[in-house]
C-alpha positions as CSV (number, residue, x, y, z in Angstrom):
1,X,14.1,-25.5,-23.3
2,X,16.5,-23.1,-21.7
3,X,16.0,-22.6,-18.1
4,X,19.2,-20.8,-17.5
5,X,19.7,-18.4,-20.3
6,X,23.6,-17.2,-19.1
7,X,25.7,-16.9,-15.9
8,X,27.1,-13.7,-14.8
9,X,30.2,-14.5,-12.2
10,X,28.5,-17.7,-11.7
11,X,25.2,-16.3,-11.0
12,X,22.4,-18.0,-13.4
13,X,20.5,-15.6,-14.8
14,X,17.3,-17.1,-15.8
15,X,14.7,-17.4,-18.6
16,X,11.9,-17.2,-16.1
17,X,13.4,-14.0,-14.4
18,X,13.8,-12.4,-17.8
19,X,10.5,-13.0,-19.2
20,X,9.2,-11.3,-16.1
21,X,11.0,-8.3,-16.4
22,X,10.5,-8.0,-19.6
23,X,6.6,-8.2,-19.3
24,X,6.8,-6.0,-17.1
25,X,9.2,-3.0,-19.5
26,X,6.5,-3.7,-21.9
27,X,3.7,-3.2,-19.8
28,X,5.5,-0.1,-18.5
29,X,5.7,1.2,-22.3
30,X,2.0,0.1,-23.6
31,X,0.4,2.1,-20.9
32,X,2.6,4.8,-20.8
33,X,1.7,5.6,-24.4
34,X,-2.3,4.9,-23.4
35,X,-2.0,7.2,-20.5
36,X,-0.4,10.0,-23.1
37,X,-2.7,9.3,-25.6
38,X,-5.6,10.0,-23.0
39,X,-4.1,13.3,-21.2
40,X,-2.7,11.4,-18.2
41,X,1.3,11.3,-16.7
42,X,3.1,8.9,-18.3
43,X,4.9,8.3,-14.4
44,X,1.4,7.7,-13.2
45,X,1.7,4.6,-15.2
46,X,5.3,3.1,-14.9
47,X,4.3,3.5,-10.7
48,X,1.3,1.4,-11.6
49,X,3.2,-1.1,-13.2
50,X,5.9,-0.9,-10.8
51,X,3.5,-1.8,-7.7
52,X,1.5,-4.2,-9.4
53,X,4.6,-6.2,-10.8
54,X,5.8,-6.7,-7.0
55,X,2.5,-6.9,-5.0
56,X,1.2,-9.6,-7.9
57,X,4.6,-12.0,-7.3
58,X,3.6,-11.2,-3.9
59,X,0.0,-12.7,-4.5
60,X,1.3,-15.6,-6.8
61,X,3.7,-16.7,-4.4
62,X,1.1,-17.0,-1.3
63,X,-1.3,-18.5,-3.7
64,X,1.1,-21.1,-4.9
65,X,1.9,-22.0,-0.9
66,X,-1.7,-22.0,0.2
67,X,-2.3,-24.1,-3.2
68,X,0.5,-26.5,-1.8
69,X,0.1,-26.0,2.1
70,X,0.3,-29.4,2.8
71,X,3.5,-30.1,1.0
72,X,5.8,-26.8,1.5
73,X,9.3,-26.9,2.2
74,X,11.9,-24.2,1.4
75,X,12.6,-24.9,-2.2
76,X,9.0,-23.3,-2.7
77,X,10.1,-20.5,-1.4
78,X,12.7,-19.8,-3.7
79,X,12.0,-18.3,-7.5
80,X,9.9,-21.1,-8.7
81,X,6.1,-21.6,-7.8
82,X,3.6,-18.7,-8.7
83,X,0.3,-19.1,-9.9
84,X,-1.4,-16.7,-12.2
85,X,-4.7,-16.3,-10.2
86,X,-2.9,-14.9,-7.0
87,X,-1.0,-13.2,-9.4
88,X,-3.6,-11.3,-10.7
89,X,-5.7,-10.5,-7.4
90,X,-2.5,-9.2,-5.9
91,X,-1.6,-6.9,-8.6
92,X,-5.1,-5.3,-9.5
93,X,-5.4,-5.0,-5.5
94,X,-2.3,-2.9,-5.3
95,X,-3.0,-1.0,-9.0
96,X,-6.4,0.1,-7.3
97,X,-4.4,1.8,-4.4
98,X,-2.1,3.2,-6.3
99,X,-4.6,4.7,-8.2
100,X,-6.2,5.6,-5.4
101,X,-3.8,7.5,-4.0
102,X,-2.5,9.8,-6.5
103,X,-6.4,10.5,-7.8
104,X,-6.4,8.9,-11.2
105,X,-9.7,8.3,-12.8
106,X,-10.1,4.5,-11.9
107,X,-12.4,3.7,-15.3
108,X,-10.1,5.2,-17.3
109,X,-6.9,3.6,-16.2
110,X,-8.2,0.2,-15.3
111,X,-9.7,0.0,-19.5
112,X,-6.2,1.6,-20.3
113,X,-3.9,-1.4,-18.4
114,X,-5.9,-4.1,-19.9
115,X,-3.9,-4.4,-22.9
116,X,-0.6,-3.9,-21.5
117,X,-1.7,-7.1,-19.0
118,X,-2.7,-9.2,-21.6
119,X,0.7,-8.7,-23.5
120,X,2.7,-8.7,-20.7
121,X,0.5,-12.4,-19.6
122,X,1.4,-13.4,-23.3
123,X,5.3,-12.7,-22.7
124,X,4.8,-14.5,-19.5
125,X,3.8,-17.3,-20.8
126,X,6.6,-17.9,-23.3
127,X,8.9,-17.3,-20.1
128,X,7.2,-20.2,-18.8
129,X,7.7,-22.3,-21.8
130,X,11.4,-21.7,-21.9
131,X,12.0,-22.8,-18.4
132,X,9.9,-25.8,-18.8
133,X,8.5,-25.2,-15.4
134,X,5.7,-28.0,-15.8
135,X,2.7,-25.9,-17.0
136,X,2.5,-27.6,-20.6
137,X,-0.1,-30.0,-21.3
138,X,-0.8,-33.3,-22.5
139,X,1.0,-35.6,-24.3
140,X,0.2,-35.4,-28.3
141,X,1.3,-36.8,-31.8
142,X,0.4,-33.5,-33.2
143,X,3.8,-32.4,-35.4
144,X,4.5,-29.6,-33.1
145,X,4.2,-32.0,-30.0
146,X,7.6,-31.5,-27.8
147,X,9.7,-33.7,-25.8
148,X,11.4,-31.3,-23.0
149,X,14.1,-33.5,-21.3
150,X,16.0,-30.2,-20.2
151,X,13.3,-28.8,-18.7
152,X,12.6,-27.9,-15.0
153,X,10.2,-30.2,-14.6
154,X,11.3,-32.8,-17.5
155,X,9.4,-35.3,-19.3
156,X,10.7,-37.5,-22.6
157,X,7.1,-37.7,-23.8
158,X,5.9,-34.8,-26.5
159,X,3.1,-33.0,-25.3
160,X,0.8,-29.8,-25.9
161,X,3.2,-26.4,-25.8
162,X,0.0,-25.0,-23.9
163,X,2.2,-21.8,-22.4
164,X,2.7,-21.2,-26.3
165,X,-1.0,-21.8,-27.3
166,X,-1.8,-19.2,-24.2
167,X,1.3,-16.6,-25.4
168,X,-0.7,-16.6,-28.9
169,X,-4.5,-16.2,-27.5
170,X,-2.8,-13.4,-25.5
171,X,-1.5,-11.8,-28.7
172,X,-4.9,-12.6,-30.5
173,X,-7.0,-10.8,-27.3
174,X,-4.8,-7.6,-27.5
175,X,-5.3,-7.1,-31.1
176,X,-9.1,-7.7,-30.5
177,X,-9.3,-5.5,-27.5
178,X,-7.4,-2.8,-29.4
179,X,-9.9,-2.9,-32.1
180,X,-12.3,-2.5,-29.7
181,X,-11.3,0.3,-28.2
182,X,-10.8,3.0,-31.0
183,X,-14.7,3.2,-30.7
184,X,-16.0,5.2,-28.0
185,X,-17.2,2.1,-24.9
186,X,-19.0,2.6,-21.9
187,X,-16.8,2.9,-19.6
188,X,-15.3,-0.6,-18.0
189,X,-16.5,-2.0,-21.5
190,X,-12.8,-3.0,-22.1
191,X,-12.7,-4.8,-19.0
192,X,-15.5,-6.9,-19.3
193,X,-14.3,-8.0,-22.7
194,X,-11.1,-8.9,-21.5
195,X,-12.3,-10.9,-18.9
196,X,-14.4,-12.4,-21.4
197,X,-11.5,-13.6,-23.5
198,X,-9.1,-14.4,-21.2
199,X,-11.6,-16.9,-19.5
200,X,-12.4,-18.5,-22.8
201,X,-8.9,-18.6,-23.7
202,X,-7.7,-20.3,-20.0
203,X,-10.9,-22.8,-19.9
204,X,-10.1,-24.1,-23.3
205,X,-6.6,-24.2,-22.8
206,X,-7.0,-26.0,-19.4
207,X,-8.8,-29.1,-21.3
208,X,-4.6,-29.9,-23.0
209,X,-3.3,-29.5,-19.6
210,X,-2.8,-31.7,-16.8
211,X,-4.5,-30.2,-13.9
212,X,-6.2,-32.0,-11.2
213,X,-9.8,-32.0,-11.4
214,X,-11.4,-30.4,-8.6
215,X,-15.5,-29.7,-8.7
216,X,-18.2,-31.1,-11.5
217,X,-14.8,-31.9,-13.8
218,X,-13.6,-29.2,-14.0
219,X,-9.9,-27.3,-12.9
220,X,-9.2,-24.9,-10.7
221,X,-8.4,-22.6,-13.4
222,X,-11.3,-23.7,-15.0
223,X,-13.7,-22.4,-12.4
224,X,-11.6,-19.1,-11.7
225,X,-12.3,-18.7,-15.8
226,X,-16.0,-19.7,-15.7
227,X,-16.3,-16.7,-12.9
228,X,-13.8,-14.6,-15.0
229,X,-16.5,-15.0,-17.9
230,X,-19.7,-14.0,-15.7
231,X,-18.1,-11.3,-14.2
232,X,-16.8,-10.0,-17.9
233,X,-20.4,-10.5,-19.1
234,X,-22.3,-8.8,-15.8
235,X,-19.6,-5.8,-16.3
236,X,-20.7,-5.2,-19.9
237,X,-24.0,-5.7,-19.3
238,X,-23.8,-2.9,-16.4
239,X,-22.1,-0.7,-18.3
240,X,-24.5,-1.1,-21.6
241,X,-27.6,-0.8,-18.8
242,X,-26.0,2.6,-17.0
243,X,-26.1,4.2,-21.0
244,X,-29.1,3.4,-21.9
245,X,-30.5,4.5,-18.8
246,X,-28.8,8.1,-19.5
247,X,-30.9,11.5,-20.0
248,X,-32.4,11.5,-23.5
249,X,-30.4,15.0,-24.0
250,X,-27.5,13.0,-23.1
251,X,-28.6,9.4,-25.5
252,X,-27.8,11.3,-29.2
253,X,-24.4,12.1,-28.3
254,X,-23.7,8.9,-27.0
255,X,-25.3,6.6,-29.9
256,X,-23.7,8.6,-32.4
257,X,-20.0,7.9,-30.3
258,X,-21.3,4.0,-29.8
259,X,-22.1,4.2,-33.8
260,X,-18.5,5.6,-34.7
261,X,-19.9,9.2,-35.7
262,X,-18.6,12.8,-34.0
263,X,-21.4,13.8,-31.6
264,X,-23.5,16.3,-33.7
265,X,-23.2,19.9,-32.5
266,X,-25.8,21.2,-30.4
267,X,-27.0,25.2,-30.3
């Protein structure tokens, strides 16, 4: 564990910080190139990142105060306590304005970020790890079981790296979704699959971790995963639905994309 990574003038300069602002460079660089590759402004996308970054601390940090209302004081206002969910409402919220407002085609760039937010979730995650900030899981006997005296939140027992287990689904997902998407998709397809995989990835995940149990056994972030799942599932299904349902002068075109194939030319 390293919490504090160096000190400028006696400023601590911390792992969390960094892994934050490092997500975020990549995410600005990932879709960058995926707005390039698909004719749109590469500034377009670092503003999209750029809003989204603050709006979705923004949404962590309320989340994490409403999550703890009854408890507060002014440490939690300070550069600890965020939680993903909030996190993620805050920043799409924000991404869809910005969007919005300077008239980009909302499909396209919402299947375009996907992979640049599960990477950046993935650096995250290992940010989380190094500052020990209490979001690792059970204890264990497995070999790669760790004892994290140094850590924010300490504890001299080994348990499950689960920030580490989530930073390598993260990496699994993109390489999944970017598999996925060098064949034509309905559009929103991506989306639905990421939702898909992230859910799966969180539930399981959640069953090494500590969290309080909150309805029919399960976590909070288990139910915000088993709604992540439906709603992944009802987008691809809509999406699938809306093709099918196309003009038959528009369906060969489309199965031969869906198949791999160049549309066929037609006189």
């Amino acid at each position: 564990m390293q919490p504090v990574l160096f000190s400028i003038f006696g400023v601590d300069v911390q792992s969390y910080g960094v892994s934050k602002a490092v997500a975020a460079l990549l995410a600005a660089y990932v879709l960058g190139r995926a707005f390039t590759h698909r004719g749109l402004r590469r500034d377009d996308a670092h503003a999209l990142v750029m809003w989204a970054t603050i709006w979705g601390f923004v949404g962590a940090k309320v989340y994490f105060l409403l999550e703890h209302a009854d408890e507060v004081t002014w440490h939690h206002l300070g550069g600890s306590g965020f939680t993903w969910y909030g996190g993620l409402v805050g920043g799409v919220a924000s991404f869809l304005v910005v969007a919005r407002r300077r008239h980009l085609p909302t499909a396209v760039v919402v299947d375009a970020a996907v992979i640049p937010l599960t990477l950046a979730y993935g650096v995250g995650r290992v940010g989380c790890w190094l500052s020990g900030d209490g979001t690792y899981g059970k204890p264990t006997t497995l070999p790669w079981g760790a004892a994290l005296p140094d850590a924010t939140v300490a504890t001299d027992v080994p348990v499950h790296p689960t920030p580490l287990y989530e930073a390598l689904a993260a990496v699994a997902i993109a390489a999944v979704l970017w598999a996925l998407q060098r064949r034509w998709r309905p559009e929103l397809e991506l989306l639905g699959a990421y939702l898909v995989l992230s859910g799966v990835a969180r539930f399981l995940v959640e069953l090494l971790r500590l969290n309080e149990h909150v309805l029919l056994g399960l976590t909070q972030p288990q139910i915000w995963a088993a709604f992540s799942i439906l709603a992944g599932v009802a987008v691809i299904s809509h999406g699938r639905a809306r093709t099918r349902a196309r003009s038959p002068l528009q369906r060969p075109a489309i199965d031969e994309a869906m198949a791999g194939r160049e549309p066929a030319r037609r006189r």
